[in-house]
N, C-alpha and C positions, 0 to 999 in steps of 0.2 A: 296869606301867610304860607307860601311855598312850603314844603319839605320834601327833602329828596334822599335816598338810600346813599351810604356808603360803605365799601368795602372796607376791614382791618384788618393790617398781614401780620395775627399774634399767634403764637404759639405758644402757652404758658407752660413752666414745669410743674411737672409730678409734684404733690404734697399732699399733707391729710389734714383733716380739719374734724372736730369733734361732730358731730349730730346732735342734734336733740333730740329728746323725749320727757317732755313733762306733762300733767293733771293743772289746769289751769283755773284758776276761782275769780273772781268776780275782781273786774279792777274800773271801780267807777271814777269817771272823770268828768268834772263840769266842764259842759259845753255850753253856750248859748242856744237856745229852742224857740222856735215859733209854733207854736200848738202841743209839742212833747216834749219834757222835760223829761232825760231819763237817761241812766248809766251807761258809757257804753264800754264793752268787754275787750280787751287787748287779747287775740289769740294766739300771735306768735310775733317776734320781734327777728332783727338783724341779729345773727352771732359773727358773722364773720370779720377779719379783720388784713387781709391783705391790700395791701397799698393802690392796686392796681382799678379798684372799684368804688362805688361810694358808701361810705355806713355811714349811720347805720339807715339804710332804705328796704323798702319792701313796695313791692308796685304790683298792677296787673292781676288781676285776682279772678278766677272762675269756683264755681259752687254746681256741686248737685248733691240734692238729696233722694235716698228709697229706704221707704222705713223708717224707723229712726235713725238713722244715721247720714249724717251731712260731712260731704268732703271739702274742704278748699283746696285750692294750691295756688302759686304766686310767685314771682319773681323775688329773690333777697341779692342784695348786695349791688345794683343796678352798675354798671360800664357807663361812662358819657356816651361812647360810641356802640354800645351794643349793647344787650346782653345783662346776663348776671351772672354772682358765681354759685348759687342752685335755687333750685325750685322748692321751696318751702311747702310744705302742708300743714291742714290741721282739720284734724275729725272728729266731730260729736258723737257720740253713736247712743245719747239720750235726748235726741230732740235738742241741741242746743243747750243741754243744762252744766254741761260739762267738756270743756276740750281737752285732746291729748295733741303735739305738735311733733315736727321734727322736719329731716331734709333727705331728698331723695338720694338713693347712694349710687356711685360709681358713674357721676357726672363727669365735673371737674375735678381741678389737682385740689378743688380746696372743700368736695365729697369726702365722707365715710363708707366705704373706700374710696382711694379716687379713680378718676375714669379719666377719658379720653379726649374730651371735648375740652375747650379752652373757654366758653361759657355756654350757658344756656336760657333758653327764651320764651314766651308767648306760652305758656302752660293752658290745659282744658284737663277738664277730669270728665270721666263718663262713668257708672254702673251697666255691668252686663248680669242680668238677674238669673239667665241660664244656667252660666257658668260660673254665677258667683263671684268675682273678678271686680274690680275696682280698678279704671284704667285713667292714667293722666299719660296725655300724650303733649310733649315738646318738643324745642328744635334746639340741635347740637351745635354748637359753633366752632367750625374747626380753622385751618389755616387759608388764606385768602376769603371765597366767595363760596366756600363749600358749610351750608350749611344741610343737616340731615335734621329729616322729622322721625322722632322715635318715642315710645312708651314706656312704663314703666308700671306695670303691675301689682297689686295687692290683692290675696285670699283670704287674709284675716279680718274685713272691714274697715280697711284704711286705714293701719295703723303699723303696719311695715311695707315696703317697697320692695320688686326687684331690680336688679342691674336694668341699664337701658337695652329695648328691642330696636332692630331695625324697622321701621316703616316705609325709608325712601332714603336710599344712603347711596344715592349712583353718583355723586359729588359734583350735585348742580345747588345753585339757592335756591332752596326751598323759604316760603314765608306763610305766617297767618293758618298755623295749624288747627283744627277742630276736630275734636272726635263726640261720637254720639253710638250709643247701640240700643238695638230695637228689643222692648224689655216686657213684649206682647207675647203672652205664654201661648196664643191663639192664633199670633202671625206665622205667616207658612217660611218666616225668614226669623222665627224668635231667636235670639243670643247672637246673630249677627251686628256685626259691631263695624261704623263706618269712620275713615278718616279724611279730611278734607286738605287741601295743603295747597299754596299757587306755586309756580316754578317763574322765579325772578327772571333767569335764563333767556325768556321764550315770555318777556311781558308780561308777567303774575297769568300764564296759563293756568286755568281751573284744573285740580286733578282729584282725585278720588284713589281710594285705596279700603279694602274689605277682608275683616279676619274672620273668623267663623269657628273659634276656637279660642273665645275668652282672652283675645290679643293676643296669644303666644305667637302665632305666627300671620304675615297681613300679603294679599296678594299682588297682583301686579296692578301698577297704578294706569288708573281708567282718566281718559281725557273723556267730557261729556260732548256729545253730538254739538257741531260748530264750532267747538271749540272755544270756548266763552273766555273772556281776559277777564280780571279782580280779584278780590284778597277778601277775609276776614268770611268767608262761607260756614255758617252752623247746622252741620246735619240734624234733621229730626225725622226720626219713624211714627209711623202713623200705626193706629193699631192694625190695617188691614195689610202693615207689612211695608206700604210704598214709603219712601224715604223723598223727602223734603231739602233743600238745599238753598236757604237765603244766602246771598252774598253782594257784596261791593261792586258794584261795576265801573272797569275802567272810563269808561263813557256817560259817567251824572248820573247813572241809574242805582237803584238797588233791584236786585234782579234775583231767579231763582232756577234753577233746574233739580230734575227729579228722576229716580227709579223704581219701576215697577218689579224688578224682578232682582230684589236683593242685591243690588250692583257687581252684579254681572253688565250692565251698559248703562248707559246715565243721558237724559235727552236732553234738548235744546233748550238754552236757559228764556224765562220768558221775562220780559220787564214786570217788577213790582209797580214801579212809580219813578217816574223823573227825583232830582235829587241837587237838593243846592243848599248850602248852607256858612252860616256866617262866620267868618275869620274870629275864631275865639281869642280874646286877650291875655294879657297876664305873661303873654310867653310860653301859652300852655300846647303842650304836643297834644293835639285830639284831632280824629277821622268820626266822617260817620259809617264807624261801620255797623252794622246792624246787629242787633241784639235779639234773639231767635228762642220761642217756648210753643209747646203746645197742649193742648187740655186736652180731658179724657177720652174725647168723641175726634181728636182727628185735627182739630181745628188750628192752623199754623198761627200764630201772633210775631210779628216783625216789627221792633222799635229800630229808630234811630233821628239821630237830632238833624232838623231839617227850616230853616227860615221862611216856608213858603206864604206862613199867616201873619208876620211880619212886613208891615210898612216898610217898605226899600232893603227889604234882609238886615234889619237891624239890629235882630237876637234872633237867639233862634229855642224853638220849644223842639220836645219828644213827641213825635206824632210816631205811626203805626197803622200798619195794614193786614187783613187776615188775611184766610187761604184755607177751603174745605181739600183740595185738592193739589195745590202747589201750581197749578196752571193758570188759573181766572180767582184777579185779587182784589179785592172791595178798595173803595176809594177811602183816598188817605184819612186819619184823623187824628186830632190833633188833641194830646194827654193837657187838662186844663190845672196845669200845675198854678199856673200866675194869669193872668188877666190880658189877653191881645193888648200890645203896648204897653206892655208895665215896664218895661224895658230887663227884664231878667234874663239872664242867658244861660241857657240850660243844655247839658251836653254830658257826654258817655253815659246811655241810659245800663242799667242792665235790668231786665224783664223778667220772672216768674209768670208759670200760672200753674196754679192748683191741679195737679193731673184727676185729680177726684171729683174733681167739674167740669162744666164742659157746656156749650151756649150760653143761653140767657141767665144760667147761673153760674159761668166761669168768674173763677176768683181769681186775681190778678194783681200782684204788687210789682212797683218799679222803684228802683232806686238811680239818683242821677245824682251828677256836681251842678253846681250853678255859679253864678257872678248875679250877685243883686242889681249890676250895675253892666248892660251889657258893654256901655262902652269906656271901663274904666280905664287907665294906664298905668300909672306908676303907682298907685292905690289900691288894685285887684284884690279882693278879698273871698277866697274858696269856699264855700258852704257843701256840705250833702240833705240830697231833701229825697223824702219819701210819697209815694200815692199809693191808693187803690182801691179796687172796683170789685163789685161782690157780683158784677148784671153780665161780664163782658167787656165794658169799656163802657154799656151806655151812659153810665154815671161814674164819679168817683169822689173820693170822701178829699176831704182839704188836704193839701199839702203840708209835709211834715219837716223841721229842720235837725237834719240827725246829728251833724257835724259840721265844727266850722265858727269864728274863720280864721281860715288858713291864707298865712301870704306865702302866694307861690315860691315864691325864695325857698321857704322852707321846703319842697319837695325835691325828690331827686333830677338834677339837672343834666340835660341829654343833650345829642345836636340837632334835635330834631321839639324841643322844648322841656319845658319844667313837666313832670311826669308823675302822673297816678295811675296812669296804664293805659294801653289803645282799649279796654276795655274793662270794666266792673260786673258783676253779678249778685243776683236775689237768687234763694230756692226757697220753696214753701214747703214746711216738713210734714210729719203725719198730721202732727197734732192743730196742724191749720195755720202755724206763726209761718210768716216770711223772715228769714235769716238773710240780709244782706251781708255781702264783703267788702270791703273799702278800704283805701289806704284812708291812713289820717295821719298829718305833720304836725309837731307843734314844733317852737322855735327852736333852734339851730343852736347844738352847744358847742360852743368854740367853732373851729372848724367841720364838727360832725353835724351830721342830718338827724333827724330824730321822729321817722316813718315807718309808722308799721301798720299790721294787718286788724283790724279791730271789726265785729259784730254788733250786732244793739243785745243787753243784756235780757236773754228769753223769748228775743225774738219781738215781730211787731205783730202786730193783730190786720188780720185782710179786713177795714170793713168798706162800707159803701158811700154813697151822700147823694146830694141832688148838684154837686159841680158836673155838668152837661160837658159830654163830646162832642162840641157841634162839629155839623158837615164843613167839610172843605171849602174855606172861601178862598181863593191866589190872588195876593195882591202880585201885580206885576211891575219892572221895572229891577228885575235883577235877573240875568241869567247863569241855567244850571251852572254849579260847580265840576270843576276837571278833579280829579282823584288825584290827591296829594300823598304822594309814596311814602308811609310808614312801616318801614324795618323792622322785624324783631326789637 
């Protein structure tokens, strides 16, 4: 199932749109559950209502937490052809027991204030502990193929934003932005803070870009040694300072390069793992692109949905590879969410780990979509399921059904598929729960969509079990997958 980038030559006018800011309580809704029955929390919904987008939708969700407090942000109002009209947030700052929401300002015409850009896309958030700073970095969508990666700031723990920074505004496309900052009081590079982004221009070239000053200002962007092609790269700092960099590779891989000296230079990327996987149904836009955490001692963790333990690539499961050092990566394995041949098809993982752990005791939750049925058609029905491991990965406790199901119909529809986002995210807070994000659809009023940004209520509990990791068996008879180009 091919997909491929296209350019849009809009330029929307100036206008202003309210913001939110609300205290959010408990909004349970029956779901169907497999092992957990249990409420889940709506943290922010669609407000917008211009013609030109789709409401009410919300997609694409990243998390982090430090402390008690947990950030989201998210795409609202999704474009067919691109885009949204802003980036949505919503922050806990009690563990999860309470959210406050709203949208970032002086994006678009349809911002509180508005801004410049005519949508905007692919959001990450980071904490910088140095400098106290709360950072979600996205991309700007201006007229023709000029898209910019830019920030947008919080000092009061994520709960107002500043105008957009620049990051990379030289007016080339940029795609598949990440940020991450190293949050190690004892790293000789602590409150430096990294952004990743590919240049469409020049073949999704790997780039890199480094602020040192709580993102107010970010410096010139670093291409890594060779010059590596691929999209969707998650920086993580290790606590001795070096910085980690999984990403997509244009060539079937998942791949990684790194820096030792707080990215001032960045080296040659090294293969993770070969990388192939199965044409998901339903109509659904998904990449594998990797999903990237690390635990307290260092240790890199790289999900993404991959067919290899599959008879003839027939589903495909979330396997995962570590990394003490971002160079030399332990052989693949495979999250035993369903049973080799149960035919589930499982895909956009997003990964946690416990940063208060670390080897044989790293904690570890994942949350993914699935299809109970990998090969359905006209029938596709959406689930979200949960896992996780209290050893590492050496075991893990049963599979959970969070959400679902959902007929794809009902989520926001792109040219590129029906959409939950190129990507989902889990963070694990102080108090030990994993908080995942997810879109979740229920059926379609009238003409309108009806997706939004929804939590599990309090969080889920990390525990363990004896469902085994086994080692990597390849069945063979499908060869690697070519990178399927997904746009903002």
């Amino acid at each position: 199932m091919a997909t491929s980038r296209s350019h849009w030559p809009v330029r929307a006018a100036i206008g202003v749109t309210v913001a939110l800011l609300l205290t959010l309580t408990s909004t349970a809704l029956a779901f169907a559950s497999s092992g957990a029955k249990g409420p889940l929390l709506r943290i922010s919904k669609d407000p917008f209502t211009n013609s030109s987008s789709q409401h009410k939708t919300q997609v694409e969700p990243d998390t982090f937490s430090f402390g008690s407090t947990i950030v989201s942000v998210f795409q609202s109002g999704r474009f067919f052809d691109g885009g949204s009209s802003d980036i949505g947030w919503a922050t806990s700052t009690d563990n999860g027991a309470t959210w406050k929401n709203g949208f970032l300002p002086g994006t678009t015409p349809y911002s509180t204030p508005a801004g410049p850009y005519a949508r905007v896309s692919d959001p990450s958030v980071a904490f910088d502990a140095k400098h106290g700073v709360w950072i979600t970095s996205f991309l700007g969508l201006t007229n023709g193929s000029a898209v910019d990666v830019d920030v947008s700031r919080s000092t009061d723990g994520g709960l107002t934003w500043s105008n957009p920074i620049p990051v990379n505004n030289t007016g080339v496309f940029n795609d598949k932005n990440w940020s991450a900052c190293d949050d190690t009081a004892s790293s000789k590079f602590y409150g430096n803070c990294y952004t990743e982004f590919d240049n469409v221009n020049q073949n999704d070239l790997e780039q890199m870009s480094t602020s040192t000053d709580g993102g107010s200002t970010w410096g010139a962007t670093q291409t890594p040694s060779g010059s590596p092609h691929g999209l969707g790269g998650q920086p993580l700092a290790q606590p001795n300072g070096h910085v980690i960099v999984p990403f997509l590779g244009l060539n079937g891989t998942i791949s990684a390069f790194t820096s030792t000296n707080g990215g001032k230079s960045w080296g040659a990327a090294v293969t993770i793992s070969s990388q192939t996987d199965h044409p998901v149904a339903g109509s659904m836009r998904t990449e594998p692109l990797p999903s990237a955490e690390i635990d307290g001692a260092g240790t890199v963790y790289v999900a993404w949905q991959d067919c290899r333990f599959e008879n003839g690539c027939s589903a495909n499961d979330i396997v995962y590879s570590t990394s003490s050092n971002g160079t030399s990566w332990s052989a693949v394995q495979r999250v035993p969410a369903d049973a080799v041949g149960s035919g589930v098809d499982h895909f956009i993982p997003g990964i946690a780990v416990d940063k208060s752990t670390s080897g044989s005791s790293a904690h570890i939750a994942l949350t993914y979509y699935y299809f109970p049925v990998a090969n359905c058609s006209s029938n596709c029905m959406l689930d979200v399921g949960y896992i996780s491991s209290t050893n590492g990965g050496s075991t893990w406790s049963a599979s959970k059904q969070l959400a679902g199901p959902m007929n794809p119909t009902w989520l926001a529809n792109t040219n590129q598929g029906r959409m939950v986002g190129d990507y989902i995210s889990t963070s694990i807070a102080s108090n030990g729960n994993a908080y995942p994000v997810f879109a979740v659809a229920k059926k379609n009023r009238g003409t309108k969509f009806n997706e939004a940004m929804y939590t599990f209520k309090g969080g889920l509990p990390v525990t363990g079990g004896t469902n085994v990791s086994t080692a990597p068996v390849v069945f063979t008879g499908h060869t690697p997958a070519l990178l399927r180009h997904t746009a903002y």
